[in-house]
C-alpha positions as CSV (number, residue, x, y, z in Angstrom):
1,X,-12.3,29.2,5.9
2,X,-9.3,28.8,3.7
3,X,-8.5,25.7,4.4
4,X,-4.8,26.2,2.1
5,X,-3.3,28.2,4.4
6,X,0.1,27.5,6.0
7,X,-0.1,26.4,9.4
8,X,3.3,26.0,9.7
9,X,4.2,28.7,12.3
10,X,1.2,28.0,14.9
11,X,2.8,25.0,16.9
12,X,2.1,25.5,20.3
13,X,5.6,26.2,22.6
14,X,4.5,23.6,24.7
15,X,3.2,21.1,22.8
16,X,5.9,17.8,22.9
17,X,6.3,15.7,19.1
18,X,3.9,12.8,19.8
19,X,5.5,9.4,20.0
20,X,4.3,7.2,17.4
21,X,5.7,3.4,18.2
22,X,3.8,0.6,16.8
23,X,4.2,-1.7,20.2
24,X,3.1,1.6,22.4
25,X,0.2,2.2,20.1
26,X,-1.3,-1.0,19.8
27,X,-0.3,-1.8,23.4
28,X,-2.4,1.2,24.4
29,X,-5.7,0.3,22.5
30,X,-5.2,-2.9,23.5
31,X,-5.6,-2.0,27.4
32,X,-8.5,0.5,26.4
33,X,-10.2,-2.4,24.2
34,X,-9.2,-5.0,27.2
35,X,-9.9,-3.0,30.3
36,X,-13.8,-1.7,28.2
37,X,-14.2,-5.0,26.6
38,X,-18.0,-5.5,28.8
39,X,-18.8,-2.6,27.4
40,X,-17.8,-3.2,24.0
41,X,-19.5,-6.1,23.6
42,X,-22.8,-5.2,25.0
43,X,-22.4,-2.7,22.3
44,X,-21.7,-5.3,19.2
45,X,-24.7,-7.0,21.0
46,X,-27.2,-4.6,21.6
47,X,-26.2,-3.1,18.0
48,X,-24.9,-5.7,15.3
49,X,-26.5,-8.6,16.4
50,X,-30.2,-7.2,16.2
51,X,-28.7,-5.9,12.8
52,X,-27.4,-9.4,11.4
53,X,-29.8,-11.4,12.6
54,X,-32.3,-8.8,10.2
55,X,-29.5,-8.9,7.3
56,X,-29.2,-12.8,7.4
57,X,-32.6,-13.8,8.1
58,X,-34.7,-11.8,7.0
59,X,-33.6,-9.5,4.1
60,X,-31.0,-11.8,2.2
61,X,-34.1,-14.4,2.0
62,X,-36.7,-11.5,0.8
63,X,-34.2,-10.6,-2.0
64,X,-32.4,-13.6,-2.4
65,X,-30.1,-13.6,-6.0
66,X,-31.6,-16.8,-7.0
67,X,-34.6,-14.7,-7.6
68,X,-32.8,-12.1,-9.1
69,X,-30.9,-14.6,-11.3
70,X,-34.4,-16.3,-12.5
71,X,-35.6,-13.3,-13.5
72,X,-32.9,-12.6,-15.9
73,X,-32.7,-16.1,-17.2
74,X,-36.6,-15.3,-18.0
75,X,-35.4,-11.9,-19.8
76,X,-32.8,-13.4,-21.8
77,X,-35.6,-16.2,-23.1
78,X,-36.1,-15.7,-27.2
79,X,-39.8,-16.5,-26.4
80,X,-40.0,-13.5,-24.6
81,X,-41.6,-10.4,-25.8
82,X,-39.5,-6.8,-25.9
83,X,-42.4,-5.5,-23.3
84,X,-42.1,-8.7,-21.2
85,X,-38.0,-8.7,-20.8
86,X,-38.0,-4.9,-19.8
87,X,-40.4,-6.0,-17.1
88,X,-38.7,-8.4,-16.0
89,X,-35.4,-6.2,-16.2
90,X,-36.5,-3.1,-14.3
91,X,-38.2,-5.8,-11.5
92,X,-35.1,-7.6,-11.0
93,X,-33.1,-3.6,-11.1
94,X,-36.0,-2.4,-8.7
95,X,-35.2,-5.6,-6.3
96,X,-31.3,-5.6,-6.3
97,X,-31.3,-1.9,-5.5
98,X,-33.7,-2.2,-2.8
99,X,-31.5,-5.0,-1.2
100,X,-28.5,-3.1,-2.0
101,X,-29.9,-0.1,-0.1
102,X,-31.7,-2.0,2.7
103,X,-27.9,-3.8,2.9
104,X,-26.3,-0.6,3.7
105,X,-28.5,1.0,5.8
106,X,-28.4,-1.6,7.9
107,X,-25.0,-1.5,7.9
108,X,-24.1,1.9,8.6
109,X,-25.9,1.5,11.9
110,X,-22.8,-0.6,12.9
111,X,-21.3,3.2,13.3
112,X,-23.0,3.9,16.3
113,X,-20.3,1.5,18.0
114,X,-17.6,2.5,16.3
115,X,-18.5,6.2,18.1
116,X,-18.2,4.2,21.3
117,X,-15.4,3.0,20.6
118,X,-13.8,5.9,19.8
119,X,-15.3,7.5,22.8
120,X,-13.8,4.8,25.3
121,X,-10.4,5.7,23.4
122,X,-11.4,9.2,24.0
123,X,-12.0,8.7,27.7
124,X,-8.9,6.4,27.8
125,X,-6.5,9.3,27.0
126,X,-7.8,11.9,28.8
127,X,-9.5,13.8,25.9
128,X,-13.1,12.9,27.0
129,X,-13.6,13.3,30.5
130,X,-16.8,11.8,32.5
131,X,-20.2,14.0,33.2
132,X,-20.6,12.8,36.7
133,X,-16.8,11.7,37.2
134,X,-17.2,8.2,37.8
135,X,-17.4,5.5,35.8
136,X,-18.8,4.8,32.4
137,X,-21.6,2.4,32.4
138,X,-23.2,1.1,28.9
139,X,-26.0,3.5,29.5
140,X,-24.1,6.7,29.8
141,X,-21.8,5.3,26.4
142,X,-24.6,4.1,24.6
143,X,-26.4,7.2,25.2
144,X,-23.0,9.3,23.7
145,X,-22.7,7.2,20.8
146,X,-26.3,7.5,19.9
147,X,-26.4,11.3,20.5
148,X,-23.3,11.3,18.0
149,X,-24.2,8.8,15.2
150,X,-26.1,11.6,13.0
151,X,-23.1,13.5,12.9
152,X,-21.1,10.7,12.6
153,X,-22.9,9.5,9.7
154,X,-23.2,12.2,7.8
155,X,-19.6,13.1,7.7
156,X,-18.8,9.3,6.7
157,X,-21.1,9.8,4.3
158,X,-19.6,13.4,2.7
159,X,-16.2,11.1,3.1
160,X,-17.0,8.4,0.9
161,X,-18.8,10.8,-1.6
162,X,-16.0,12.7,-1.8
163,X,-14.1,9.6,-2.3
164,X,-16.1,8.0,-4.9
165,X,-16.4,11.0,-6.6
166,X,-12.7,10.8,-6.8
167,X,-12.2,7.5,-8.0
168,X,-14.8,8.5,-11.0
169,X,-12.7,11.1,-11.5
170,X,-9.3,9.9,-12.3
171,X,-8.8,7.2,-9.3
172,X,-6.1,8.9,-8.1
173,X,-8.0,11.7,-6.4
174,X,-9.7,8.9,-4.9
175,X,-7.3,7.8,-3.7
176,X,-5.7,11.6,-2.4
177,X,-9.3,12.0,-0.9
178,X,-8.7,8.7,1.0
179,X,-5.5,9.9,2.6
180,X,-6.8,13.3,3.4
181,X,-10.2,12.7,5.0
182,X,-9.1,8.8,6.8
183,X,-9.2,10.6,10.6
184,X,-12.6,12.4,10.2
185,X,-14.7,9.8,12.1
186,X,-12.1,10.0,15.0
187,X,-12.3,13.7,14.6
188,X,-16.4,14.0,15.3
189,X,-15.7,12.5,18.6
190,X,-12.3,13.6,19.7
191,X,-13.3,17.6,18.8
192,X,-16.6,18.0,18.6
193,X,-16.4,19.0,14.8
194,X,-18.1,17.0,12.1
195,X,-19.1,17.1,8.4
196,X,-16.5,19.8,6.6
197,X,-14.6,20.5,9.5
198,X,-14.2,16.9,10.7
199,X,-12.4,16.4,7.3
200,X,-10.7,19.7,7.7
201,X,-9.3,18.5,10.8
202,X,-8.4,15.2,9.3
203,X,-6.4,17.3,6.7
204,X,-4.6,19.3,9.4
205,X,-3.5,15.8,10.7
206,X,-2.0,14.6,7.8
207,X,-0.3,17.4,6.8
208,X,1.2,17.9,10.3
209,X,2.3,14.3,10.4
210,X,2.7,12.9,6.8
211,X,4.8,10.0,7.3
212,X,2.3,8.1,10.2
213,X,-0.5,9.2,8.4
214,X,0.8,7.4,5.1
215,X,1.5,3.9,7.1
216,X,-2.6,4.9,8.7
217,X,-3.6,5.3,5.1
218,X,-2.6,1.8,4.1
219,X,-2.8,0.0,7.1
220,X,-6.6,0.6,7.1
221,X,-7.3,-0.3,3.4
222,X,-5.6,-3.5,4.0
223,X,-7.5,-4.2,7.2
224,X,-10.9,-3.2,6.5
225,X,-10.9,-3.9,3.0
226,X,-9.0,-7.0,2.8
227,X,-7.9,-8.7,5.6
228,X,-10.5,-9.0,8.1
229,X,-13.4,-9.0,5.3
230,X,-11.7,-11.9,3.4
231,X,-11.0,-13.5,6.6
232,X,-14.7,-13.6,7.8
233,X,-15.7,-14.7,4.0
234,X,-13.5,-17.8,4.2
235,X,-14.7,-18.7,7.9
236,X,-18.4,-18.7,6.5
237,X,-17.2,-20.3,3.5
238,X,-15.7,-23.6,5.4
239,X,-19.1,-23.1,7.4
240,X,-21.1,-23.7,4.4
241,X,-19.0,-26.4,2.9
242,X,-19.5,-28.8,6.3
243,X,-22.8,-29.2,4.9
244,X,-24.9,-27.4,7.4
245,X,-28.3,-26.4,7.1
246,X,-29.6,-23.0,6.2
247,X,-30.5,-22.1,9.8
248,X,-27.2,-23.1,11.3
249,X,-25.5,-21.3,8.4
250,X,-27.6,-18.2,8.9
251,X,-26.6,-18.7,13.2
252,X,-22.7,-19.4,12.2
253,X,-23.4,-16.4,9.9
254,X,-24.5,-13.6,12.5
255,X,-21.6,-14.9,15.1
256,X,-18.9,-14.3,12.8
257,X,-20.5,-10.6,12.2
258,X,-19.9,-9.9,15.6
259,X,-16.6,-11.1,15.3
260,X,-15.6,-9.0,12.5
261,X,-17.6,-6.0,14.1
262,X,-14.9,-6.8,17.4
263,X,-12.3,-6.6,14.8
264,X,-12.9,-3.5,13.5
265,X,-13.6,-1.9,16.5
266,X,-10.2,-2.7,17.7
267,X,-9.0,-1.6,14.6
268,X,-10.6,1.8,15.3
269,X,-9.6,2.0,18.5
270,X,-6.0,1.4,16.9
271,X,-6.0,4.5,14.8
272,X,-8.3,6.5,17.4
273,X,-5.2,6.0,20.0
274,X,-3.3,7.1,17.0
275,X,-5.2,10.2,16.4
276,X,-5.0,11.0,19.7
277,X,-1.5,11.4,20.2
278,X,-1.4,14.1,17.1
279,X,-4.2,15.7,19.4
280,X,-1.9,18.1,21.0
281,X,-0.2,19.5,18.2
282,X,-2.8,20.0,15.9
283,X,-5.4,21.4,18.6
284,X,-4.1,24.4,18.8
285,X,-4.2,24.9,14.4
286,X,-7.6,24.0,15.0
287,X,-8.6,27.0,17.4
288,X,-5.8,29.3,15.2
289,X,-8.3,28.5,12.2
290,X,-12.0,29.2,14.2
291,X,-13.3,26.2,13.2
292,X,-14.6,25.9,16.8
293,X,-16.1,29.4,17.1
294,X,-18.6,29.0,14.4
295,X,-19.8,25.9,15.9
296,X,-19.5,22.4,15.4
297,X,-21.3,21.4,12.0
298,X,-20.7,21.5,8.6
């Protein structure tokens, strides 16, 4: 598949130039967030709750810094032998990467709601329609979400290699990457394509519609990586400074996860309504390009 090809002259006839207000948009995922909330947060509950109360107490106090920290105090001791500090260098390595990777597995398992969420959205608009016809009970969309997480998580995780490998790069293809591949989770649900041709869809999107996909761009980095994580940090910060104890702290702690987990799934279902509306434009590129005839995976 050449994905460089122009695509300019496959528009459907039909197909009407989506309407891309901010008011409509967030108006719309606000009804599909509103009407499913039930669902939704049986999800953040049956998902990131298990998942923080794990994260707070149980692996932060396994591998807490203090330790970490005491062991390189030890290392940097003039007493201490060239044998004894790279002991105590490659333990405290061995147990920050374990944390580090124990962090973030545990944390990409938060994806499974984000596919729900993008499958209510899905449902919402008409894209995803409903096996029996009636209505969606937290069985039937945790069962979807689950189904989808491997492919969901393995095209996040091509996305953010890609990305990183970027940002070693030269930052700015990083930063390209970023903006090419930012609807590819919406994608795996929404089409039925993941890995490669998620992002290839993702790059149909923003070539198709440049301008929105620019304001998505930067209206994500500022909410996931700014807003709503610095947000959550200084709730548990005044938390801590009330002089609670650790439990309490580690209770206040795994609330306002599930709270931040609600705020990113409305986020996601934000920019899911969004990817949406390009839906019927760029579908028929995507069966032009027979992406869909060789299947759906990478």
């Amino acid at each position: 598949m050449d994905d460089q090809q122009d695509f300019s002259n496959n528009r459907s006839a039909g197909a009407e130039a989506p309407v891309f207000r901010f008011k409509e948009i967030v108006g719309d995922a606000f009804s599909c967030f509103g009407n499913n909330f039930v669902l939704v947060l049986l999800l953040v509950l049956s998902v990131t709750l298990p998942m923080a109360l794990i994260q707070v107490f149980v692996v932060n106090r396994s591998f807490s810094m203090s330790g970490i920290n005491d062991l390189l105090a030890a290392a940097g001791q003039s007493t201490a032998s060239e044998e004894e500090v790279a002991s105590l260098l490659s333990s405290a390595g061995s147990k920050l990467l374990l944390y580090l990777g124990i962090s973030t597995l545990i944390s990409s398992v938060s994806l499974i709601c984000e596919s729900g969420m993008i499958i209510l959205v899905g449902r919402h608009n008409g894209i995803i329609g409903s096996e029996n016809g009636g209505k969606m009970t937290f069985g039937m969309l945790f069962e979807s979400a689950l189904r989808s997480f491997p492919k969901l998580w393995l095209t996040m995780l091509f996305v953010h290699f890609s990305v990183f490998c970027g940002l070693m790069l030269c930052f700015i293809p990083g930063i390209l990457v970023f903006y090419i591949f930012q609807f590819s989770q919406y994608s795996v649900e929404l089409t039925r394509l993941w890995g490669r041709k998620a992002t290839f869809v993702s790059s149909l999107a923003t070539r198709k519609f440049p301008r929105v996909a620019v304001i998505c761009a930067v209206s994500s980095f500022a909410l996931s990586h700014v807003l709503i994580p610095f947000s959550v940090s200084g709730l548990v910060s005044l938390v801590s400074l009330s002089g609670a104890g650790a439990v309490p702290l580690g209770i206040a702690e795994v609330l306002l996860t599930c709270v931040e987990q609600l705020m990113r799934l409305f986020e996601a279902a934000v920019f899911a309504t969004v990817f949406a509306r390009m839906l019927p434009v760029i579908d028929p590129v995507i069966d032009a390009s027979g992406v869909r005839g060789s299947g759906g995976g990478k």
